[in-house]
Backbone of each chain as ProteinMPNN parsed JSONL, in Angstrom:
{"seq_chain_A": "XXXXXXXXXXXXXXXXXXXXXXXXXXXXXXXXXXXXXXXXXXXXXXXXXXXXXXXXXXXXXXXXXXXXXXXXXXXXXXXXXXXXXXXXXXXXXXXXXXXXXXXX", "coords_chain_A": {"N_chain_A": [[190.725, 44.509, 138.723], [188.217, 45.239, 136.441], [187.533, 47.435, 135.738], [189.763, 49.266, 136.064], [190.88, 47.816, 133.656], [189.649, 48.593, 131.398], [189.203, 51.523, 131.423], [192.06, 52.279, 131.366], [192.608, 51.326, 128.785], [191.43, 52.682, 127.23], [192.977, 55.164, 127.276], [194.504, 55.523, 125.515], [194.932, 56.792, 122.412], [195.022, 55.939, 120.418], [194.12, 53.287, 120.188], [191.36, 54.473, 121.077], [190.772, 55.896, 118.421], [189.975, 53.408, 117.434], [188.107, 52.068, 118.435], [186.427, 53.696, 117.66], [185.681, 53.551, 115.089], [185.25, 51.113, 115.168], [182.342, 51.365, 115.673], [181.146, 51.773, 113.695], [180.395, 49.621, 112.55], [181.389, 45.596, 112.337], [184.876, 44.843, 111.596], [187.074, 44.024, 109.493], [190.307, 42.892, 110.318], [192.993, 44.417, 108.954], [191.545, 46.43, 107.498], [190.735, 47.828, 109.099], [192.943, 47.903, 110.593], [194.622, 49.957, 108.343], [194.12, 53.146, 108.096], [195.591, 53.901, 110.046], [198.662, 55.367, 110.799], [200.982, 53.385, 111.115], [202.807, 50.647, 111.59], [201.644, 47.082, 111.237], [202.111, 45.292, 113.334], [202.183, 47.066, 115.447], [199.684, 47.788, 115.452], [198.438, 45.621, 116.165], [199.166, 45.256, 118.363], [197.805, 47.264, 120.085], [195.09, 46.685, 119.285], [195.052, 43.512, 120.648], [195.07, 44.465, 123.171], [192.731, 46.062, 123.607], [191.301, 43.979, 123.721], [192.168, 42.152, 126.157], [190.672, 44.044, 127.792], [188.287, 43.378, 127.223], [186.696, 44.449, 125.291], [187.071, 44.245, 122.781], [186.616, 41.719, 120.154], [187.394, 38.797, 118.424], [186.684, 37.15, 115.494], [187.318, 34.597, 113.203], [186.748, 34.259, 109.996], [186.559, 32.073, 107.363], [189.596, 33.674, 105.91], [189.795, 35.15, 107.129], [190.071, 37.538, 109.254], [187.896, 38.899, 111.736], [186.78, 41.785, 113.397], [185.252, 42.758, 116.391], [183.233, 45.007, 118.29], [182.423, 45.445, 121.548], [180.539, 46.851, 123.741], [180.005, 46.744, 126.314], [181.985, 46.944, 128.649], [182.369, 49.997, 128.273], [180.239, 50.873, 128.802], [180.015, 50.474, 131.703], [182.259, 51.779, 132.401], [180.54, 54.557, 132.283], [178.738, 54.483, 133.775], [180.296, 54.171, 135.966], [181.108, 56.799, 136.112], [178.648, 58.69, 135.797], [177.912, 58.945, 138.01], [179.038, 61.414, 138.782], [177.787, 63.31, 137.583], [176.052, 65.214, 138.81], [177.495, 66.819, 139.637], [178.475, 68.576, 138.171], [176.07, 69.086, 136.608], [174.987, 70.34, 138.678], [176.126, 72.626, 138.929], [175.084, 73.367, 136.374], [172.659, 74.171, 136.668], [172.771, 76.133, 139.146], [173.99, 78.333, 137.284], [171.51, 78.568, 135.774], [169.678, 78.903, 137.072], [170.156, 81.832, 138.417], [170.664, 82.91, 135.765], [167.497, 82.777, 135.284], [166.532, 84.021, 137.276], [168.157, 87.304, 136.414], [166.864, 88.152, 134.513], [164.563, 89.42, 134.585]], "CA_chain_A": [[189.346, 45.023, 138.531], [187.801, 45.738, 135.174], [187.2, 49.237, 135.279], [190.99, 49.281, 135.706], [191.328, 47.54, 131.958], [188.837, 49.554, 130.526], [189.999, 53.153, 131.489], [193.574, 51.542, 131.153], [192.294, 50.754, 127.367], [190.68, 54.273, 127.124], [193.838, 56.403, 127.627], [194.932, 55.619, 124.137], [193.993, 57.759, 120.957], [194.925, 55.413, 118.797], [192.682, 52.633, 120.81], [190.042, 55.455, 121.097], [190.17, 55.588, 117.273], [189.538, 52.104, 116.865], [186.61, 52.077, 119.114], [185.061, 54.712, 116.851], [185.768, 53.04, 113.861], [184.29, 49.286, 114.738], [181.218, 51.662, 115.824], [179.953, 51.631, 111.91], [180.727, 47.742, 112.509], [182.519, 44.331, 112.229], [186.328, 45.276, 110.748], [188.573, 42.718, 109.26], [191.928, 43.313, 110.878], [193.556, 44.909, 107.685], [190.807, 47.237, 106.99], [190.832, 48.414, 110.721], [194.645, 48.648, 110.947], [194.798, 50.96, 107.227], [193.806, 54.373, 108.122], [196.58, 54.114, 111.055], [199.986, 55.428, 110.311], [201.633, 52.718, 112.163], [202.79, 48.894, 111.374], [199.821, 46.108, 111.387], [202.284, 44.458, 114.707], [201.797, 48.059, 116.293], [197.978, 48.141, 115.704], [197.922, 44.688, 116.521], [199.186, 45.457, 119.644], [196.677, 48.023, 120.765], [194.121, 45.742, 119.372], [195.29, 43.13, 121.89], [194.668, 45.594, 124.602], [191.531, 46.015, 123.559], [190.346, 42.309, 123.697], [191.966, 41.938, 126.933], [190.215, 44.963, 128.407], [186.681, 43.247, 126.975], [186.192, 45.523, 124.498], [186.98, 43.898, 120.879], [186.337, 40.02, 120.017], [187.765, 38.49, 117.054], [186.22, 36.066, 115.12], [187.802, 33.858, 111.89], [185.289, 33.961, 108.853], [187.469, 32.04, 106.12], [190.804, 33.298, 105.914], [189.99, 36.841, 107.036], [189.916, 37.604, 110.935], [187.1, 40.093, 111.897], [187.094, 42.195, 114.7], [184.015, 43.733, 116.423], [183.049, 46.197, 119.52], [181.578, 44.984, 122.505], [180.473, 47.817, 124.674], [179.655, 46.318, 128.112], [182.915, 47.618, 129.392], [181.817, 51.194, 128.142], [178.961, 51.314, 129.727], [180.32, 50.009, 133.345], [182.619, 53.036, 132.531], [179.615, 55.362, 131.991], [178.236, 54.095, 134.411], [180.821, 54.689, 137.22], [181.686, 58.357, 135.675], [177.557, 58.956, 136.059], [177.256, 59.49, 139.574], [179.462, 62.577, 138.902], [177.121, 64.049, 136.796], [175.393, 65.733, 139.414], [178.355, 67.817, 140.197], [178.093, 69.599, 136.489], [174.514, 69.166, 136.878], [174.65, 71.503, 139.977], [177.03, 74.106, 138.277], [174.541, 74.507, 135.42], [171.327, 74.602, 137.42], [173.215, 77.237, 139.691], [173.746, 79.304, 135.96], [170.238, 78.355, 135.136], [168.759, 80.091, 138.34], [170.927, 83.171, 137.517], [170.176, 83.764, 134.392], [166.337, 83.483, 135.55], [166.327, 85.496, 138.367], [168.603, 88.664, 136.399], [166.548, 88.209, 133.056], [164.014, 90.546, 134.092]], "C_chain_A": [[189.137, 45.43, 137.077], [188.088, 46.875, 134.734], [188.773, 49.917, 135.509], [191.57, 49.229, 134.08], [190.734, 48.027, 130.987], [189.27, 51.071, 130.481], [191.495, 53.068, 130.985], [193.418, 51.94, 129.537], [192.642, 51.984, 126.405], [191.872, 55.536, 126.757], [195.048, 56.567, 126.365], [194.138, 56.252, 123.069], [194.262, 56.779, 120.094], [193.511, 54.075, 119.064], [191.402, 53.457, 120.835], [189.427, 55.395, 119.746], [189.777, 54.543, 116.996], [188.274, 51.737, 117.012], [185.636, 52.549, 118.168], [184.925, 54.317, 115.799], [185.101, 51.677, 113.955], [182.783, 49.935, 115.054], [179.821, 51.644, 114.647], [179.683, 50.248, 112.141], [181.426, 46.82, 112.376], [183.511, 44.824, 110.918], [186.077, 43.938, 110.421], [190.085, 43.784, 109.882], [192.665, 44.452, 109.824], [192.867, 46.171, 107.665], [190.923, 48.291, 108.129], [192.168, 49.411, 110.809], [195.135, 50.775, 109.86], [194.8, 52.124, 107.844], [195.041, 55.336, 109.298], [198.438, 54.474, 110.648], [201.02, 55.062, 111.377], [201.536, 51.194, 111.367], [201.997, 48.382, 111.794], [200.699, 45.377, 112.664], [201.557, 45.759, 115.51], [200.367, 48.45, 116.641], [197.64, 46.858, 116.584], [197.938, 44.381, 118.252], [197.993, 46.005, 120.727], [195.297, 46.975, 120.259], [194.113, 44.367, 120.572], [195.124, 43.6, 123.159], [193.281, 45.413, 125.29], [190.486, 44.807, 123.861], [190.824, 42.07, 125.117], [191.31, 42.484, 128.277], [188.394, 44.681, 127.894], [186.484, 44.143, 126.075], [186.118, 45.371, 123.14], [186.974, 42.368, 121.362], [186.906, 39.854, 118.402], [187.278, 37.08, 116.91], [187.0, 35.945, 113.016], [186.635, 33.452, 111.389], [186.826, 33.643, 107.318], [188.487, 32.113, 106.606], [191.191, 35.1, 106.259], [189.457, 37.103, 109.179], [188.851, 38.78, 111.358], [187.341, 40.91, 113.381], [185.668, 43.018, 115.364], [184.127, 44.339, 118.331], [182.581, 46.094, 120.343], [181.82, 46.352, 123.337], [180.463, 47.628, 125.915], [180.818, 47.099, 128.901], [182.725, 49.327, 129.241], [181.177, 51.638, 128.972], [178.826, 51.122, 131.434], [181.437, 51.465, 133.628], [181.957, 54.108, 132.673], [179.271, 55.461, 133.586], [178.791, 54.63, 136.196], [180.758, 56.676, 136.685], [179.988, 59.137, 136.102], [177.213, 59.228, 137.282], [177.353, 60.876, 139.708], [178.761, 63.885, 138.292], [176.384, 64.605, 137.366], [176.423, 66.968, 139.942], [178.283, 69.18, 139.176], [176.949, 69.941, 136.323], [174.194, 70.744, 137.523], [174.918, 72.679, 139.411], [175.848, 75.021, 137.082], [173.127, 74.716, 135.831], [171.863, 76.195, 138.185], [173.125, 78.892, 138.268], [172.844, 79.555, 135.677], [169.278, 79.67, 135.777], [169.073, 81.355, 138.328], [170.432, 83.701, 136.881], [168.891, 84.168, 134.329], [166.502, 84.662, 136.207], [167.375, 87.032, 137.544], [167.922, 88.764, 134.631], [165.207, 89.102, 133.124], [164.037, 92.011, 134.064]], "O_chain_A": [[190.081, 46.029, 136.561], [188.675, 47.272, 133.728], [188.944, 51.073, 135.123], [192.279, 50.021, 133.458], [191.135, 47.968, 129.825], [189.638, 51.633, 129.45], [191.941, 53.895, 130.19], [194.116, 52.853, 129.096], [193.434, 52.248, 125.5], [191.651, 56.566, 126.121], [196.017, 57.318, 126.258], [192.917, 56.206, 122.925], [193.717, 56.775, 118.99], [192.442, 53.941, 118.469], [190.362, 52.865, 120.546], [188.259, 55.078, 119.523], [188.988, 54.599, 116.053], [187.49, 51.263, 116.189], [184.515, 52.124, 117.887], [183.879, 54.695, 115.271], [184.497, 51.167, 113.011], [181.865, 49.171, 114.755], [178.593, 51.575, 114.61], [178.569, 49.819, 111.84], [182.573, 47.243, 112.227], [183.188, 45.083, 109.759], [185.291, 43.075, 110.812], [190.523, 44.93, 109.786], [192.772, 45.552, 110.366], [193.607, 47.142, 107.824], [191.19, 49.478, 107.937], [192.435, 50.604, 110.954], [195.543, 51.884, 110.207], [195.911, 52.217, 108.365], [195.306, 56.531, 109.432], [199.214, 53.61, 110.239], [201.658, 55.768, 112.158], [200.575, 50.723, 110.759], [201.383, 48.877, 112.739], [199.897, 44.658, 113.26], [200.511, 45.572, 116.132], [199.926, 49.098, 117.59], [196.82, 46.883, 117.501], [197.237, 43.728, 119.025], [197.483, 45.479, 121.717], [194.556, 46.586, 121.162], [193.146, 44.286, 121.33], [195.063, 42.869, 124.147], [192.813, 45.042, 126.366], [189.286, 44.792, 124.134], [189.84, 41.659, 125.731], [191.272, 41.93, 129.376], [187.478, 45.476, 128.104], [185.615, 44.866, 126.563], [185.409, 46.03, 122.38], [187.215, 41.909, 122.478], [186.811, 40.66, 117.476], [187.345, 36.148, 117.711], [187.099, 36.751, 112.091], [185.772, 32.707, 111.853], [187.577, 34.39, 106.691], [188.864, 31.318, 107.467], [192.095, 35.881, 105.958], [188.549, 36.704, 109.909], [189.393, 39.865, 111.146], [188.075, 40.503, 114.281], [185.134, 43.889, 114.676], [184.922, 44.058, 119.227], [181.713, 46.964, 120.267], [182.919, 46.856, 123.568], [180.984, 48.468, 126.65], [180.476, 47.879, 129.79], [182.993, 49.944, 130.272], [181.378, 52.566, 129.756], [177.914, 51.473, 132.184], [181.484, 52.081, 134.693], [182.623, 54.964, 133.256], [179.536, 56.377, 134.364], [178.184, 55.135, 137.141], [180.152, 57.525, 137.338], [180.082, 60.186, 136.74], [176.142, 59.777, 137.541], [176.546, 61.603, 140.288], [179.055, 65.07, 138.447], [175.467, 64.847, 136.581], [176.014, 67.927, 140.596], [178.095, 70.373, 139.419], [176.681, 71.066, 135.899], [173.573, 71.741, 137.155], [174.142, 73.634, 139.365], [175.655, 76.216, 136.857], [172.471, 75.54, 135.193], [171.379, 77.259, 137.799], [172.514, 79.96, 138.32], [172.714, 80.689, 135.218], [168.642, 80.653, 135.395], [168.119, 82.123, 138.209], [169.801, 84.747, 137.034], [168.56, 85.221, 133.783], [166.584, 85.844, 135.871], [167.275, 88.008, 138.287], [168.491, 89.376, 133.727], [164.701, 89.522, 132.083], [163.228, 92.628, 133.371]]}, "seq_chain_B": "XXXXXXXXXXXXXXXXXXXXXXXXXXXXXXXXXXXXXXXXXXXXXXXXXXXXXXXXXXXXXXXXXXXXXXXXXXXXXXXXXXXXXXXXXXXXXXXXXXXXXXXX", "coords_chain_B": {"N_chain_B": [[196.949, 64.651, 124.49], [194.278, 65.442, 126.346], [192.113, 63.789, 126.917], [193.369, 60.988, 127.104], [195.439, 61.604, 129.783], [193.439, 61.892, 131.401], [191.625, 59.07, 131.64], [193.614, 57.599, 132.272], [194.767, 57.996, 134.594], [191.84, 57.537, 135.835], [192.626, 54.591, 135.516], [193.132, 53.363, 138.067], [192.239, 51.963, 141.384], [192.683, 53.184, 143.492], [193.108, 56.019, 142.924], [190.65, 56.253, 141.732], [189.37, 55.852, 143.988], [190.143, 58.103, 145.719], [188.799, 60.278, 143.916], [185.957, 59.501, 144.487], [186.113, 60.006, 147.487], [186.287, 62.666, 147.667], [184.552, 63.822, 146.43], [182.814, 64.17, 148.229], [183.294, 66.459, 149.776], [185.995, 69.158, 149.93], [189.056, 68.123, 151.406], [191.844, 67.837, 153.859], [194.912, 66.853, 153.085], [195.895, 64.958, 154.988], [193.408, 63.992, 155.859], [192.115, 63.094, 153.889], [194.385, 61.175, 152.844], [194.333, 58.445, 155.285], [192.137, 56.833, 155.153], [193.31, 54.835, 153.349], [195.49, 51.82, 152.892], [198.205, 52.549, 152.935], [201.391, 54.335, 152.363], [202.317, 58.042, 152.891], [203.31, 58.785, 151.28], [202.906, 57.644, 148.781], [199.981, 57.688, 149.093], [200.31, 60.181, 148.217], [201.718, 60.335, 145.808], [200.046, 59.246, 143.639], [197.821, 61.639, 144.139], [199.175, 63.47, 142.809], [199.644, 62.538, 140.518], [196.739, 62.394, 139.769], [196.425, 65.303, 140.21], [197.81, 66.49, 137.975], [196.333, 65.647, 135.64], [194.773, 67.062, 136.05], [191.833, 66.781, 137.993], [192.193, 67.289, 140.239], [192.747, 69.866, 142.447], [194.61, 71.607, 145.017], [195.106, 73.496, 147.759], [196.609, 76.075, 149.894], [195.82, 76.209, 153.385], [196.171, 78.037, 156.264], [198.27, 75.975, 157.899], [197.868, 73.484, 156.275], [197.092, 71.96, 154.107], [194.27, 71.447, 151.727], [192.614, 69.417, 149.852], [190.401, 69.534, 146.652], [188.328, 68.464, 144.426], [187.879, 67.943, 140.693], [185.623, 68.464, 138.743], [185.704, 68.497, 135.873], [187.143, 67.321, 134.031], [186.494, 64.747, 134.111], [183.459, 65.244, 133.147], [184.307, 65.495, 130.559], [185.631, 63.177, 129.989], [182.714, 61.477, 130.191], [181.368, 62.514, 128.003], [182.884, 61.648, 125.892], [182.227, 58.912, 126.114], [179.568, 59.01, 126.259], [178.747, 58.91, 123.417], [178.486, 56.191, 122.732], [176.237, 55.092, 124.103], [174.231, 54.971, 122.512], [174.496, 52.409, 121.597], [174.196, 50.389, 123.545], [171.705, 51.695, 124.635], [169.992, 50.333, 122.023], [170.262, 47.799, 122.187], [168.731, 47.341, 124.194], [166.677, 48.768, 123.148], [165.381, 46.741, 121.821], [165.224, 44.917, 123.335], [163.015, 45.418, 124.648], [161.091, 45.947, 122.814], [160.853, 42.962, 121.836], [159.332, 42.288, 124.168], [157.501, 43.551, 124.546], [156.045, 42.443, 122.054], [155.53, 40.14, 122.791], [153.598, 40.036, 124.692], [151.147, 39.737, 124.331]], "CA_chain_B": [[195.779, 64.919, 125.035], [193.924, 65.626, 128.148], [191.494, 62.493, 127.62], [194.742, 60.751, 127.471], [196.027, 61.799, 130.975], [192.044, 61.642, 132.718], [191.836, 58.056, 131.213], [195.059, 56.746, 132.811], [194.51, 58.654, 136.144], [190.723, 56.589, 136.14], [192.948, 53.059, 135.402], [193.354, 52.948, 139.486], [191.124, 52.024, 141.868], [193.423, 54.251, 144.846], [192.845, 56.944, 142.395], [188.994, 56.107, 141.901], [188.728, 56.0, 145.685], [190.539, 59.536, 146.163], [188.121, 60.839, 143.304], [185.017, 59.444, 145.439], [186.315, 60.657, 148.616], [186.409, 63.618, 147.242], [183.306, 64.286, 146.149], [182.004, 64.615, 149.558], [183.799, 67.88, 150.136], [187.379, 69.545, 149.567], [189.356, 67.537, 152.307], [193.286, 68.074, 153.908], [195.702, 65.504, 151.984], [196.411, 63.375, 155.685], [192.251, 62.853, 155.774], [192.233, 61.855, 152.314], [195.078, 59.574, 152.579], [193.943, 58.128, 156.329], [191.628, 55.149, 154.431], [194.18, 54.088, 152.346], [196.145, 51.29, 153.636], [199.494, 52.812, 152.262], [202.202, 55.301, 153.292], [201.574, 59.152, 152.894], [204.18, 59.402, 149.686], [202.074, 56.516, 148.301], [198.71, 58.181, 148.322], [200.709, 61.431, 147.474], [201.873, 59.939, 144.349], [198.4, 59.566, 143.181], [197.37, 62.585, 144.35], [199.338, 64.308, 142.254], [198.302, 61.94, 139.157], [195.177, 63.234, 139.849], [196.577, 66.909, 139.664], [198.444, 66.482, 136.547], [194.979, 65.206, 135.128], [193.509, 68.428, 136.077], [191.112, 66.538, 138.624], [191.733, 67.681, 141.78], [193.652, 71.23, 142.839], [195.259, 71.866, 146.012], [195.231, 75.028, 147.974], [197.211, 75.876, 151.404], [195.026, 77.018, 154.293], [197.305, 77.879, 157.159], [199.331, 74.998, 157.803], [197.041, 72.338, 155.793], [197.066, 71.407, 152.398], [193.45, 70.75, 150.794], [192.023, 69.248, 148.257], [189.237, 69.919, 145.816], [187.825, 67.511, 142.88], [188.07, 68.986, 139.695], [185.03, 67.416, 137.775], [185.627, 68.706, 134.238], [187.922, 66.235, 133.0], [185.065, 63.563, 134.255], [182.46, 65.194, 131.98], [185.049, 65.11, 128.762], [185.393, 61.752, 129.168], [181.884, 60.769, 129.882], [180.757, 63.007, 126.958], [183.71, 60.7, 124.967], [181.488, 57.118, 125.974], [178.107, 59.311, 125.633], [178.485, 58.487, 121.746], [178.438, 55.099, 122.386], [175.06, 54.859, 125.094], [173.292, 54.297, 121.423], [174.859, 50.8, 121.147], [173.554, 49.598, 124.777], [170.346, 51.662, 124.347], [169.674, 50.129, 121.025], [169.774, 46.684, 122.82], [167.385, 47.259, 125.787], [164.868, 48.578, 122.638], [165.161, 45.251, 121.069], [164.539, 43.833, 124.322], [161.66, 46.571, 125.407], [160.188, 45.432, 121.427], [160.251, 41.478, 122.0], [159.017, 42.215, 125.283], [155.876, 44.533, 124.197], [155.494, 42.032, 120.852], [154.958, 38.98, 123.003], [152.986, 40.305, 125.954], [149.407, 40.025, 124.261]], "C_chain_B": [[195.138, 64.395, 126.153], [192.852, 64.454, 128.008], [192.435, 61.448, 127.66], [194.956, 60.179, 129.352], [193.986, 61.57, 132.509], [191.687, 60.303, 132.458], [192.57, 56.777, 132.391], [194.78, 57.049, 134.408], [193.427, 57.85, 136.582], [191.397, 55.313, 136.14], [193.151, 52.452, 137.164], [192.239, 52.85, 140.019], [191.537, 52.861, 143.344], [192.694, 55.357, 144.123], [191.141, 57.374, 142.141], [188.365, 56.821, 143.231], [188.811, 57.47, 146.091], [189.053, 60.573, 145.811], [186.421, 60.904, 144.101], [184.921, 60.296, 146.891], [186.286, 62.15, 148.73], [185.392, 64.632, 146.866], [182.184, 64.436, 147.21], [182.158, 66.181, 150.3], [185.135, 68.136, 149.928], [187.579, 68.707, 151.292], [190.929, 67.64, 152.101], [193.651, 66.715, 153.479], [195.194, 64.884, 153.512], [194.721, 62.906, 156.529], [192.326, 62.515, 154.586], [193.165, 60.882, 152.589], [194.825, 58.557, 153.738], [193.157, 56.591, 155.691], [192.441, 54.253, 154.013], [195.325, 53.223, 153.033], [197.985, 51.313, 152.865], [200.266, 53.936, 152.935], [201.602, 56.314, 152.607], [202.1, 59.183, 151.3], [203.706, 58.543, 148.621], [201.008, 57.12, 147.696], [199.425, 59.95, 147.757], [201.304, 60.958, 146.29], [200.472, 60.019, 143.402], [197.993, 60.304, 143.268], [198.164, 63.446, 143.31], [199.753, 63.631, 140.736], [197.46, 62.714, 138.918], [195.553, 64.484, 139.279], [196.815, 67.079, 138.437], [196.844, 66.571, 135.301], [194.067, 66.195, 135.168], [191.753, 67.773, 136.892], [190.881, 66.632, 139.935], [193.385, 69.042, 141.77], [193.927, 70.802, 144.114], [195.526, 73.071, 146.288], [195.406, 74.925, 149.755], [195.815, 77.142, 152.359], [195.534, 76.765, 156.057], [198.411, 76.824, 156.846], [198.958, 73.631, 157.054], [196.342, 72.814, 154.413], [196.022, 70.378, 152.028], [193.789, 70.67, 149.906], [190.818, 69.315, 147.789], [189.191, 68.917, 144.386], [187.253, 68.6, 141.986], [186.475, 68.47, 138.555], [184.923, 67.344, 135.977], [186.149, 67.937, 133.459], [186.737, 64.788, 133.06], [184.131, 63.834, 133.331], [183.186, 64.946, 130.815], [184.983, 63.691, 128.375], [183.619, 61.365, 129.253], [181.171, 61.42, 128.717], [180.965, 61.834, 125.786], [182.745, 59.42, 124.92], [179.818, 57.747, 126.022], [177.659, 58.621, 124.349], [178.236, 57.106, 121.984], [177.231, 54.471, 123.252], [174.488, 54.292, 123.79], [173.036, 53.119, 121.362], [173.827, 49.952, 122.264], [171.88, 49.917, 124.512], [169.608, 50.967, 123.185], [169.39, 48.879, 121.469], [168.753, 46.954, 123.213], [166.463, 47.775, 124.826], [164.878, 47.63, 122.276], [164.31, 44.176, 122.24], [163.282, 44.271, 124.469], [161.1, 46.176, 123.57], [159.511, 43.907, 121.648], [159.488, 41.522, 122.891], [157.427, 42.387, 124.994], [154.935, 43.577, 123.176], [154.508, 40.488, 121.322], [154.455, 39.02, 124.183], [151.948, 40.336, 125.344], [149.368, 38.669, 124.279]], "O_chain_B": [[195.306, 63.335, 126.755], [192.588, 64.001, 129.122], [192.156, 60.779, 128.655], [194.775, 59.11, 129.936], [193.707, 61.297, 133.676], [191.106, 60.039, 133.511], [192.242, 55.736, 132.961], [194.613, 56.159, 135.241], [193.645, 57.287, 137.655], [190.77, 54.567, 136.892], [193.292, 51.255, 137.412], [191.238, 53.384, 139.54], [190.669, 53.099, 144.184], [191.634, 55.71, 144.64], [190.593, 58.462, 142.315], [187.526, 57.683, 143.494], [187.887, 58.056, 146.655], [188.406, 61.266, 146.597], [185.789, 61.945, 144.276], [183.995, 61.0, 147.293], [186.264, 62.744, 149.808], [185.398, 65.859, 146.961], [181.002, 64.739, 147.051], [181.415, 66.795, 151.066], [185.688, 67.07, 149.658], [186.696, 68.647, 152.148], [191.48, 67.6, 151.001], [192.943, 65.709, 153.491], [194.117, 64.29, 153.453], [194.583, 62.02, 157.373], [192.695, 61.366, 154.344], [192.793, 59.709, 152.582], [195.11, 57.446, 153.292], [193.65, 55.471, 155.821], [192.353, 53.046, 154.239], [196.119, 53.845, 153.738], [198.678, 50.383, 152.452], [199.84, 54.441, 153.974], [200.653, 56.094, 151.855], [201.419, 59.534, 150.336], [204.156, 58.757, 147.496], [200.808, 57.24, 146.487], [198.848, 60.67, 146.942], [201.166, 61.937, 145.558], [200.136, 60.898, 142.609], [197.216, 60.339, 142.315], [197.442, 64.374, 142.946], [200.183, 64.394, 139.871], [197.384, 63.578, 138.045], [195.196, 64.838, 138.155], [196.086, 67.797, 137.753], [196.551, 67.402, 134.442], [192.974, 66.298, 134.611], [190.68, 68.202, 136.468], [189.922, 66.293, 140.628], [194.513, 69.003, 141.279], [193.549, 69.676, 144.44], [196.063, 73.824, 145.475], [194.822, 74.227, 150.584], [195.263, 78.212, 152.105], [195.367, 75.799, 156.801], [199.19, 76.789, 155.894], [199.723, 72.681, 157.215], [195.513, 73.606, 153.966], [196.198, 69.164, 151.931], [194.635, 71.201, 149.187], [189.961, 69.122, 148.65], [190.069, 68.819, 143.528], [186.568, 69.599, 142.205], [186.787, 68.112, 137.419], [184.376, 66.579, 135.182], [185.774, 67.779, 132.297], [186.35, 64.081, 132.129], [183.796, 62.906, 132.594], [182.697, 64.154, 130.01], [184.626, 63.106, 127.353], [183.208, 60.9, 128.19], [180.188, 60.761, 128.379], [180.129, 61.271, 125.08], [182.478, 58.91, 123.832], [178.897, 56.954, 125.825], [176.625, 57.979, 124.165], [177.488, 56.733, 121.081], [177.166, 53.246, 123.155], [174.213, 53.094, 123.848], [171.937, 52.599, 121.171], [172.956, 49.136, 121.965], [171.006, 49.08, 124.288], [168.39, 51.001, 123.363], [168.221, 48.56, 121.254], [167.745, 46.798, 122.524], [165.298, 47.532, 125.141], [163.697, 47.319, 122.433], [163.445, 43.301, 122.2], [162.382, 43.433, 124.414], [159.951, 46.577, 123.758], [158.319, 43.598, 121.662], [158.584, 40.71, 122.699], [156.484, 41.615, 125.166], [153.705, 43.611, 123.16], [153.535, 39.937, 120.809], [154.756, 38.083, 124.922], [151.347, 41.302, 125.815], [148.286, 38.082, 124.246]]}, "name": "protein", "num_of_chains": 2, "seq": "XXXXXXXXXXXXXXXXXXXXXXXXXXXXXXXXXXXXXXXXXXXXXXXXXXXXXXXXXXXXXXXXXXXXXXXXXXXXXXXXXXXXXXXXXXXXXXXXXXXXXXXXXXXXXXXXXXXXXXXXXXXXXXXXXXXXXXXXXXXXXXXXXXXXXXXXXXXXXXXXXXXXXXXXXXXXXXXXXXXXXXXXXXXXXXXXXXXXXXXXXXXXXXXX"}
């Protein structure tokens, strides 16, 4: 199931950073990897993750490999996690009503 | 870190299911595990995934051992893929623009 390879994906910080970083826009591999204090196989790894979890695409421009951010799997994550949002919802309506009713 | 461990705990779909099942009311482990076409030490493995994850507690009442869904680790992460709703919403205006531009 997807939402297996996406949460799967997810449960990495260093994958997490990457996410946030193609969010400005299309990397090159290199540029991506840099900021990581880790070997370009070890990024390349978690980048692999990422592409088979739908989430990065690489495309060859020249002689330079790009990498970019497809969200769809995000948002099928959102998406499931959103139902729950009525549970937190409840908690702060419950606070809400509270705080009216002892505020005068 | 704890989006880390709530991440990895979401990569199942046993674990999904628990989390659903769950959200109907606190329920003793042997109805929670009763759906699940697995042994008890099976869905108790997962179940205490889950705990680790800080998504579901456990508390003895007499001789029967509920459970309770924890939902706070659920909002962290969906706060985490909040940042990225922009990307999808930013589509659907492009679409909701062409849409509006070529409807006269």
């Amino acid at each position: 199931m997807n939402l297996d390879n996406t949460f799967s994906a997810l449960s990495d910080p260093t994958r997490r950073a990457i996410i946030s970083k193609l969010a400005e826009g299309d990397m090159p591999i290199m540029e991506l990897a840099s900021p990581f204090d880790m070997s370009l196989p070890a990024v390349s790894k978690h980048i692999r993750v990422l592409e088979k979890a739908g989430l990065l695409t690489r495309r060859k421009q020249g002689r330079v490999q790009y990498c970019r951010l497809n969200v769809k799997p995000l948002r099928d994550a959102a998406k499931w996690l959103a139902f729950y949002q009525q549970f937190w919802d409840a908690k702060l309506d419950s606070l809400a009503n509270f705080l009216e009713e002892n505020s005068e």
